[in-house]
DRENVEX-727719 format. One record per residue: x, y, z of N, C-alpha, C in turn. Coordinates in pm, whole numbers, padded with zeros to 5 digits, always signed. Layout:
residues N
XYZXYZXYZ;...
END
This chain:
residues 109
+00385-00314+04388+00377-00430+04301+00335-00387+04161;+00434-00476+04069+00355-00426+03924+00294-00575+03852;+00154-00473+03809+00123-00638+03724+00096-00607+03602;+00130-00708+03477+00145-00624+03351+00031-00747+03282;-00020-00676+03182-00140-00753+03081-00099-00765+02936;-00061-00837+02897-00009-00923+02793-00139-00835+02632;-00069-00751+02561-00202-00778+02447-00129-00757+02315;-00230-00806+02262-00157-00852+02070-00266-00818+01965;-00179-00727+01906-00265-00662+01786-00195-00731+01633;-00346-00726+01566-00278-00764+01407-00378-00637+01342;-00271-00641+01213-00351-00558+01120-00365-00661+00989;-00517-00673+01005-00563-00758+00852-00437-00806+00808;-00384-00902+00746-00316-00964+00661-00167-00908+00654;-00143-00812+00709+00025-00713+00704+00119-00764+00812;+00045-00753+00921+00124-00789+01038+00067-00741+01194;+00112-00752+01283+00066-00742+01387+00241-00715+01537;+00176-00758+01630+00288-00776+01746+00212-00774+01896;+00280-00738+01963+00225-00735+02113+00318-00683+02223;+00261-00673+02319+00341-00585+02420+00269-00557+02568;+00325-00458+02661+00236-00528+02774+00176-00355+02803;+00016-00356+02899+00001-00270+02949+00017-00333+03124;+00077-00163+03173+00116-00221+03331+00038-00135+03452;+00044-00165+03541-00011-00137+03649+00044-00138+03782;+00105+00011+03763+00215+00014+03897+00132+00145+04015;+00159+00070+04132+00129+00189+04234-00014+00266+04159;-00132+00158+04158-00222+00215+04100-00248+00313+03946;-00152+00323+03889-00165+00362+03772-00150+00305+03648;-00231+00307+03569-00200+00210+03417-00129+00280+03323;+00019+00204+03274+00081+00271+03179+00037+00181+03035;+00026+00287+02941+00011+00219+02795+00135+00272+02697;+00226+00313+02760+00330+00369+02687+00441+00240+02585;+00413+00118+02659+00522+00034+02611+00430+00010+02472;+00299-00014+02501+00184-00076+02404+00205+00056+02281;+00161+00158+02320+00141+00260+02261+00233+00254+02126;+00413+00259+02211+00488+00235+02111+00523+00122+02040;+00485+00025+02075+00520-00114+02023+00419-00076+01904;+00309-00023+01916+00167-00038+01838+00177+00073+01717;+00242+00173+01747+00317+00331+01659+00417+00234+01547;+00524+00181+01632+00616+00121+01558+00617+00023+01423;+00486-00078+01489+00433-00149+01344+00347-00052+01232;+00279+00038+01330+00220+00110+01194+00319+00173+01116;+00386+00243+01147+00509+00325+01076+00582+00193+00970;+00572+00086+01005+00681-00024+00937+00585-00035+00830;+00378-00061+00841+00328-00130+00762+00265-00021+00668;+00259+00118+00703+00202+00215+00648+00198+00192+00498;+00285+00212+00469+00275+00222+00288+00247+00070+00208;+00229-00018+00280+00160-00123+00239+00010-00149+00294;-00023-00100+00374-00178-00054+00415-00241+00062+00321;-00150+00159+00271-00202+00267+00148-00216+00234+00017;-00123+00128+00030-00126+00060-00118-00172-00040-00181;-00256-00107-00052-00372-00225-00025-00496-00156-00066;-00483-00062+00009-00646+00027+00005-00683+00087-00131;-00546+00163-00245-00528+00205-00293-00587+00077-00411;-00545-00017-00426-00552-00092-00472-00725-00214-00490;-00775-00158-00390-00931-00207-00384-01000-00126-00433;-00992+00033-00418-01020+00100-00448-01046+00085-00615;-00905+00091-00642-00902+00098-00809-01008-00048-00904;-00995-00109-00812-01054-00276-00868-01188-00252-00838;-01199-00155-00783-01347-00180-00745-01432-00069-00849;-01326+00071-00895-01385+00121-00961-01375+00080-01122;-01274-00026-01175-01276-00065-01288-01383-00196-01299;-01413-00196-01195-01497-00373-01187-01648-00283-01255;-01710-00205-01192-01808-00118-01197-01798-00001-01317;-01748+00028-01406-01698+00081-01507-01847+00069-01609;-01907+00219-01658-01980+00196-01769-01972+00203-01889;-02023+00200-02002-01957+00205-02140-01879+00309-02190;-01935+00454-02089-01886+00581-02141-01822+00617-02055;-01782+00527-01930-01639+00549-01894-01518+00502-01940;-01572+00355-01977-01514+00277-02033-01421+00361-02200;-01497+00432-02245-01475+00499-02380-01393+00658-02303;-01407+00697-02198-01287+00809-02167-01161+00736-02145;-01155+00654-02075-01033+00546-02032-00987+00531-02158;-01011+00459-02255-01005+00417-02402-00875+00560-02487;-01029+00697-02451-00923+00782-02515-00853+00822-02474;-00838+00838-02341-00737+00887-02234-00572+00790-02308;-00638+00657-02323-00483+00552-02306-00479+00613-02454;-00492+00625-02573-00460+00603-02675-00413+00774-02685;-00429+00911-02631-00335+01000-02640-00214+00938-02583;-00158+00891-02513-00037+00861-02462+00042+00747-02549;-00060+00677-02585-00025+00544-02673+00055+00585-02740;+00213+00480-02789+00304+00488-02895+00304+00354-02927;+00237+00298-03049+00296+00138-03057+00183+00160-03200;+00192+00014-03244+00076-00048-03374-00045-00074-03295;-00170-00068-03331-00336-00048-03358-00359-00179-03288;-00245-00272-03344-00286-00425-03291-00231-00453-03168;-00172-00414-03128-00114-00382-02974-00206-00294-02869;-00284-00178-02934-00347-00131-02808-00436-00172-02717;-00483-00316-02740-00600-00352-02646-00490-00428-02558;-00429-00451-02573-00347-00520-02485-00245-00404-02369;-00201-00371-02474-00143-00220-02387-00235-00154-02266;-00370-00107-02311-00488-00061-02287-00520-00088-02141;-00532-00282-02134-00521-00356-02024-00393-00326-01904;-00301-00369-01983-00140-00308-01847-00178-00166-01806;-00195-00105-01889-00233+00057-01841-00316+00086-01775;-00440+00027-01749-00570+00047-01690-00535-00049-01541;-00510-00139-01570-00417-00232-01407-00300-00164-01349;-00195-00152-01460-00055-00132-01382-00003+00017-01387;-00014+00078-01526+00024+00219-01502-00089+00314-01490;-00210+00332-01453-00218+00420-01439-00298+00452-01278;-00211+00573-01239-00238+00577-01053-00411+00610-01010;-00403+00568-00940-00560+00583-00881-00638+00710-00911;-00537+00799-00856-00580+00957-00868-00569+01002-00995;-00527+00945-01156-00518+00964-01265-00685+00921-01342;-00718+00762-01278-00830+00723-01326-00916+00817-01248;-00934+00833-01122-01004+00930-01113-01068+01101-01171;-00913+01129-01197-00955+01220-01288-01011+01222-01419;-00964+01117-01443-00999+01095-01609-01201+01048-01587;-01217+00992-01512-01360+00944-01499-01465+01039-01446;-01399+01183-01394-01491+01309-01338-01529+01333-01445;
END
């Protein structure tokens, strides 16, 4: 006789699924689970890296001191191409959108 146990995983806010563990002739298989459970990670991976990636960064610009604040500053304005009256604005997209986690990091060692 086989009897199978129904279970359902989510991952925080990405997604989730379910699948069964079974129990045949005394032995428990987790192979269907296993892969059902492999399969969503592989689908949600790079949106779980890029979630994390992303708290990360907010959390280290939220916490930012004046004289980090002033490497960031010169960091954006070597790269800067535009008018004087544009860079605080620029400054902002750059510090949110272009520049990668592992960039502010370096720039803030």
């Amino acid at each position: 006789m086989t009897k199978e146990y129904l279970i359902t995983f989510n991952i925080e806010g990405i997604g989730g699924g379910s699948s069964y563990i079974t129990v045949e002739d005394g032995k428990l298989s987790t192979i269907s689970a296993e892969d059902e459970f492999y399969s969503i990670l592989r689908k949600v991976e790079k949106a779980m890296i890029k979630d994390a990636e992303d708290e990360e960064r907010s959390s280290i610009i939220d916490t930012l001191t004046k004289e980090q604040e002033e490497k960031l500053k010169e960091a954006h304005m070597k790269q800067y191409i535009g008018t004087d009256d544009d860079a605080p604005d620029d400054y902002e997209d750059w510090l949110t959108n272009d520049l990668s986690l592992d960039d502010l990091k370096l720039i803030l060692k």
